[in-house]
N, C-alpha and C positions, 0 to 999 in steps of 0.2 A: 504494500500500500504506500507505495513512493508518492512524490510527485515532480516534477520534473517545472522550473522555471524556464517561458519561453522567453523570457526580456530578462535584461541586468541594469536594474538602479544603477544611479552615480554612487561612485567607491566610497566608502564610507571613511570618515576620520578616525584617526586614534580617537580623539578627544568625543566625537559622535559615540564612537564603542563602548569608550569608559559610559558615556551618560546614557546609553540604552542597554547596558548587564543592568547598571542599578536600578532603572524605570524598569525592566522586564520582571526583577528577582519585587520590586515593592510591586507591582498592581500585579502580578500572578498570588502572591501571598495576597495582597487582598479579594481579590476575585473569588479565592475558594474562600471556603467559611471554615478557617483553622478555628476550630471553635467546640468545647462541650456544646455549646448549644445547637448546632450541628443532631449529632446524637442525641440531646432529648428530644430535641423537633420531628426528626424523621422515625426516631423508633414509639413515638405517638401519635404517629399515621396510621389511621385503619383504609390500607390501601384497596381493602373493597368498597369503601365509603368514603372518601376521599372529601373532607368540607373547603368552603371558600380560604376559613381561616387557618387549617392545614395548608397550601398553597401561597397562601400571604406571607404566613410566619420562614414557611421554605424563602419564598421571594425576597426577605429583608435580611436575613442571614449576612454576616459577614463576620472576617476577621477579628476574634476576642481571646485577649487573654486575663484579661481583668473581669471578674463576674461584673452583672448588674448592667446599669444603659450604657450605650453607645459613653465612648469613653476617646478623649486624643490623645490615652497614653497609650493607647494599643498602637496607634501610628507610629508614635515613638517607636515603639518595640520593633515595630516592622521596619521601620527607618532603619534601625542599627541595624537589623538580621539584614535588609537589602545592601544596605554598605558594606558590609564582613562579606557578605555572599560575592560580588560584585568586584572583592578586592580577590577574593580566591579563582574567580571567576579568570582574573584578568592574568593570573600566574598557570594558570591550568593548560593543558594541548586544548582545551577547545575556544581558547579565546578566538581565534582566527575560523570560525563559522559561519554559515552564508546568515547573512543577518537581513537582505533584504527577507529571507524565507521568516526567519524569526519576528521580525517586525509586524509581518502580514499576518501569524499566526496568533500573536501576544491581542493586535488590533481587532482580530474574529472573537478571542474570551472577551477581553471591556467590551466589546460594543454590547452581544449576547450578555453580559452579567448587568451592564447598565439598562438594557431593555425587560430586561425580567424585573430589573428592580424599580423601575416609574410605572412598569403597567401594575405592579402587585399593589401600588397606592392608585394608580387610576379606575380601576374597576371598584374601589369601594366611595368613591368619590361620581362615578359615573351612576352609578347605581347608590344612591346617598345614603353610603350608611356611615363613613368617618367621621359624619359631624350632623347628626339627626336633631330635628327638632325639638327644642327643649323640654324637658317633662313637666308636670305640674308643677314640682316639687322647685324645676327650675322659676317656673315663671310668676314661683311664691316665697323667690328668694331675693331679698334686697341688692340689687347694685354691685355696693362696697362687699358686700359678702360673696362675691367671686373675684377670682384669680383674671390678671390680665389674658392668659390663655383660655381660660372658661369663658369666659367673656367672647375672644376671637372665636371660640370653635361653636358657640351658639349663634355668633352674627350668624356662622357660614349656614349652620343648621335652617336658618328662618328660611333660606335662598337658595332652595333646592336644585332652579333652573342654572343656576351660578355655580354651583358645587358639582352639579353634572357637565356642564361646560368646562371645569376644570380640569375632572376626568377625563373628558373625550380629548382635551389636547395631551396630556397624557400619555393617555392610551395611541394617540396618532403618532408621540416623539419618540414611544417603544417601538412600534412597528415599522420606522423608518430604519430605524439602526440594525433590524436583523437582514438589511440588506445592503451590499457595500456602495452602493450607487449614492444612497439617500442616506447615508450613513451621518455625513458631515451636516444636511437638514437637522436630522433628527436631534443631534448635537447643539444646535444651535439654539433650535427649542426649546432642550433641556436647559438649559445656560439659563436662558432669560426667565424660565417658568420656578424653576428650582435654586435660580439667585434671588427671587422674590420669594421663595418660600425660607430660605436661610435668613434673608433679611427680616422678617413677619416672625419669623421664631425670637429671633434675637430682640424684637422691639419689645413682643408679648412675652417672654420669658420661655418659650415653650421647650420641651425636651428633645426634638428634632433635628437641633441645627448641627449636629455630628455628623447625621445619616445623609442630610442634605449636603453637607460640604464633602461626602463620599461620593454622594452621587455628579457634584459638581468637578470633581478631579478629576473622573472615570469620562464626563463628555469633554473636558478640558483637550485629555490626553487621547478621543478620540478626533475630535478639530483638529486640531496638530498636524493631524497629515494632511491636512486641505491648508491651513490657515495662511501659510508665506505665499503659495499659488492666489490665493486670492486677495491677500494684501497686494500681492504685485499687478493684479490683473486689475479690481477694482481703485484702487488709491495712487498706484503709481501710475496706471494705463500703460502696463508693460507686457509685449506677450509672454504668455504663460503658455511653459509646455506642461500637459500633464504625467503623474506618475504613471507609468504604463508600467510598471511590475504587474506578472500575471499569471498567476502558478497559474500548471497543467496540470490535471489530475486525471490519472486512469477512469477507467470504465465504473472497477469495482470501485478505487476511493472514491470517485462522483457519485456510487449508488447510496454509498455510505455513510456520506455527507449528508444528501440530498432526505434521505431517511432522519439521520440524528435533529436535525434543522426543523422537517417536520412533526419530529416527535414534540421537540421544545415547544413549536408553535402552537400545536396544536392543547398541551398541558397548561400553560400560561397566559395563552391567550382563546382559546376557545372552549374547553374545558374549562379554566378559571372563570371564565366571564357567562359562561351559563352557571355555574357554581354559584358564583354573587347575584345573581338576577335571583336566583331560586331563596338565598339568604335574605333579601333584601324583603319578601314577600312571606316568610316564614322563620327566618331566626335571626334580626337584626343585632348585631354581637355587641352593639354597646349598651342593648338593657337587657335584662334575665328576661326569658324565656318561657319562664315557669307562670300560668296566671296566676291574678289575686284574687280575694274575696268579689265574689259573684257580686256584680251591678254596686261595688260600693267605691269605685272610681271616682274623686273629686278631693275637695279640701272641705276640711270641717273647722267650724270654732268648738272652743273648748266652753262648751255652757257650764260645766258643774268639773271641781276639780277636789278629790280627796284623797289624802296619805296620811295612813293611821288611823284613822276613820274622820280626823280631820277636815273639813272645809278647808281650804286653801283659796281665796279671793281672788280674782286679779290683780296680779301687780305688774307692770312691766321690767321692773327691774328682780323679780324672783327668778333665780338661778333653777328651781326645783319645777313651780305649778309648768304645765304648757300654756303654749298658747294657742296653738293651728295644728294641725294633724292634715298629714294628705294620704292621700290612700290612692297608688297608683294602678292601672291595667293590669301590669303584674306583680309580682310577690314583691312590693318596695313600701315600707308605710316610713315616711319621714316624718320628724317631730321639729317645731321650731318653740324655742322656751329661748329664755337666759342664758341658759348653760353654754360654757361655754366651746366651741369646738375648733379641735385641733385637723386644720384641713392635710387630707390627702393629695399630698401635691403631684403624684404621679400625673406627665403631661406629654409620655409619646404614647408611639400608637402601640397597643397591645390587642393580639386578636385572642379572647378566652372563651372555652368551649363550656365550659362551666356556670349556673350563675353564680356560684359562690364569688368568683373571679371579677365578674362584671362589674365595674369601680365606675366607669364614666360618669352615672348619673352623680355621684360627691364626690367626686375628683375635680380640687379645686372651687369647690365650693362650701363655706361658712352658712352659720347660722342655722341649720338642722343637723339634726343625727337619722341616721338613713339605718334602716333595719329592716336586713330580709325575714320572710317568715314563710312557716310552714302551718298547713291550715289545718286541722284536727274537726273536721266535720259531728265526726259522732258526738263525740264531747264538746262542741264548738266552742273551740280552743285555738289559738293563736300563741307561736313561738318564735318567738322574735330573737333574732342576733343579730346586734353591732354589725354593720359592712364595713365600716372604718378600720382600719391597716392600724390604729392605732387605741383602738377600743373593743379587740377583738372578743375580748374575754367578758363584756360586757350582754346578760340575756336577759326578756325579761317570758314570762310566762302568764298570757292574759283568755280571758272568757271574754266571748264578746255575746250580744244579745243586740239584735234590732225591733225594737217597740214598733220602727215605722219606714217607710224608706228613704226618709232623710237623716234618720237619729239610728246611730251607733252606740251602743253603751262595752266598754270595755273594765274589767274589776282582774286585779290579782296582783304579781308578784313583780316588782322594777328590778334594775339594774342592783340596787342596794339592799335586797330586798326588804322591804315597806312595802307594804299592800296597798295599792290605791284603788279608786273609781273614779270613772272618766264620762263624760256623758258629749259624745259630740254630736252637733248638728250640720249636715250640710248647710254651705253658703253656694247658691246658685250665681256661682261667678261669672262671667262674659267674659272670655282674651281676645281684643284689636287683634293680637295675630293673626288668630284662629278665624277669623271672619274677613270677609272683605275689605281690603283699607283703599280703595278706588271709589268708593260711596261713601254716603255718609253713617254715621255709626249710630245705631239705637241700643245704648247700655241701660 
């Protein structure tokens, strides 16, 4: 499975050689995913059922040797390994290797590893699920009580048609690159869509701007081979010859290729993207899954509050009574009181199969405690636990009773346990979102 160059590039420099061992040994180390995460990601495939966010989590893989987020000491790391490699390289009998064949094969992995990785964020953007619609809970939380990225990633949620437009370009600067013609296109794309997405991290604090300035490197060092051709051809009005290097490939490595290429295509991007259509419509990965109490979806005031058998009044500044209770679609009932909360600042993208895992909805957001629950029908019983990363340990164990279908009565055990009773009433709220804002609004 040779392959045979029918053209020969201009001869390459000492100085070129030195600076493409060490760009080949750093973006081949990045490209694979040297990484445990690697191995827990793939060996938690159930590769007969294959989900969107299996696929994703494949697609954002890279280079870690530090646990936890995206991190630039990993570059570092790889920094030294590519310099040490690079210097051994340059002592070794293979320094003197056809390097236009090398260049051509190094530029086939980035393009291929940067197009799997902008369509793995553009199919969940095309089909809006990375920044969904705010929940109740969101849209019954003060202001100040979210994070500057809570805040960006709800703008985007409101603007579905805007969030799927982001996608499709996306999805368009992946698909240019798995072809070498449109290779420099799709690079250029990347550049402007994913320098704006670096930038937007950086202004709103968000947890991204590593994965982004990866992804920024990889179309950098893709451009590269077009960019002085067309510096000279647009700026200086100079002709421009182009690169005509142009492997030959037999029958069988053409068949091989031609195979491998449509395996990718069709996993990442056809497969993936009915996979998210299907998610989008039955298991949107940033709220749990699991429903909640039958038809009690909304936000309640807290009419009547007891602990210890206590009356507890309103007060605005009591750390203990609540105030609003929401009760979301699915298994999520959030509390807003006094108390105080320490937010979950997790703020990249994580896809979880679980709901225990699904953080989005208080991720980044103050001013309630968010607790999943399980619904205990026979006994109608509700048990509740902390979602907060920082309150895990926190349960409480409650009886609920409905007198009517706006009134919830909830009695039993808190976080402390003290026995309270709780008497909520829905409030029939109206959200401008939710409604027409082209007319005029009747609240």
């Amino acid at each position: 499975m040779s392959n045979i160059n029918t053209t020969k590039g201009p001869d390459w420099t000492s100085t070129e050689k030195a600076i493409f061992r060490f760009l080949f040994i750093y973006f081949i180390l990045q490209a694979i995913p040297v990484s445990t995460d690697f191995f827990k990601t793939v060996s938690g495939f159930n590769w007969l059922k294959v989900s969107y966010g299996d696929i994703f989590n494949l697609s954002r893989l890279s280079a870690k040797f530090i646990p936890g987020p995206d991190n630039f000491l990993n570059w570092a790391i790889i920094l030294v390994i590519a310099l040490l490699g690079s210097v051994l390289w340059s002592r070794s009998t293979y320094k003197n290797v056809d390097y236009d064949k090398l260049y051509y094969w190094l530029r086939v992995v980035v393009r291929y590893r940067l197009a799997i990785g902008i369509i793995g964020y553009g199919f969940i953007k095309f089909f809006p699920l990375q920044a969904p619609f705010p929940s109740i809970s969101n849209l019954n939380t003060s202001y100040g009580d979210f994070t500057d990225w809570k805040i960006f990633s709800m703008s985007l949620g409101i603007t579905t048609g805007y969030e799927a437009f982001l996608g499709g370009i996306e999805i368009l600067a992946g698909l240019l690159l798995f072809f070498r013609q449109t290779a420099t296109i799709g690079a250029i794309i990347i550049l402007i869509f994913t320098g704006n997405v670096f930038i937007s991290n950086l202004a709103y604090q968000g947890g991204e701007y590593v994965y982004a300035s990866y992804l920024i490197s990889f179309a950098l060092f893709v451009l590269w081979f077009d960019a002085q051709r067309i510096y000279k051809l647009i700026s200086l009005e100079q002709p421009t010859e182009p690169n005509r290097f142009k492997p030959f490939f037999t029958v069988q490595t053409q068949k091989i290729r031609l195979i491998l290429k449509s395996v990718i295509i069709f996993f990442f991007v056809f497969l993936y993207g009915f996979k998210t259509y299907s998610g989008l419509h039955n298991d949107p990965y940033q709220f749990p899954k699991a429903g909640g109490l039958a038809g009690a979806a909304g936000i309640y005031d807290v009419s009547e509050f007891k602990i210890n058998g206590q009356v507890r009044p309103y007060n605005p500044a009591d750390p203990i009574r609540w105030k609003d209770v929401v009760f979301e679609r699915w298994a999520t009932i959030s509390i807003r009181s006094n108390r105080r909360v320490r937010i979950d600042s997790a703020n990249y993208e994580q896809l979880f199969a679980q709901d225990k895992d699904r953080n989005y909805e208080l991720a980044g957001s103050g001013g309630r405690h968010y607790y999943s629950y399980v619904i205990d029908t026979a006994h109608k019983t509700l048990l509740l636990e902390n979602k907060n990363v920082h309150y895990k340990t926190e349960r409480l164990t409650l009886s609920y009773s409905r007198p009517d279908t706006s009134t919830i009565v909830l009695s039993g055990i808190n976080e402390k346990r003290d026995t309270i009773h709780v008497v909520l009433n829905r409030i029939d709220k109206k959200y401008p979102l939710k409604m027409s804002r082209r007319k005029a609004l009747k609240l």
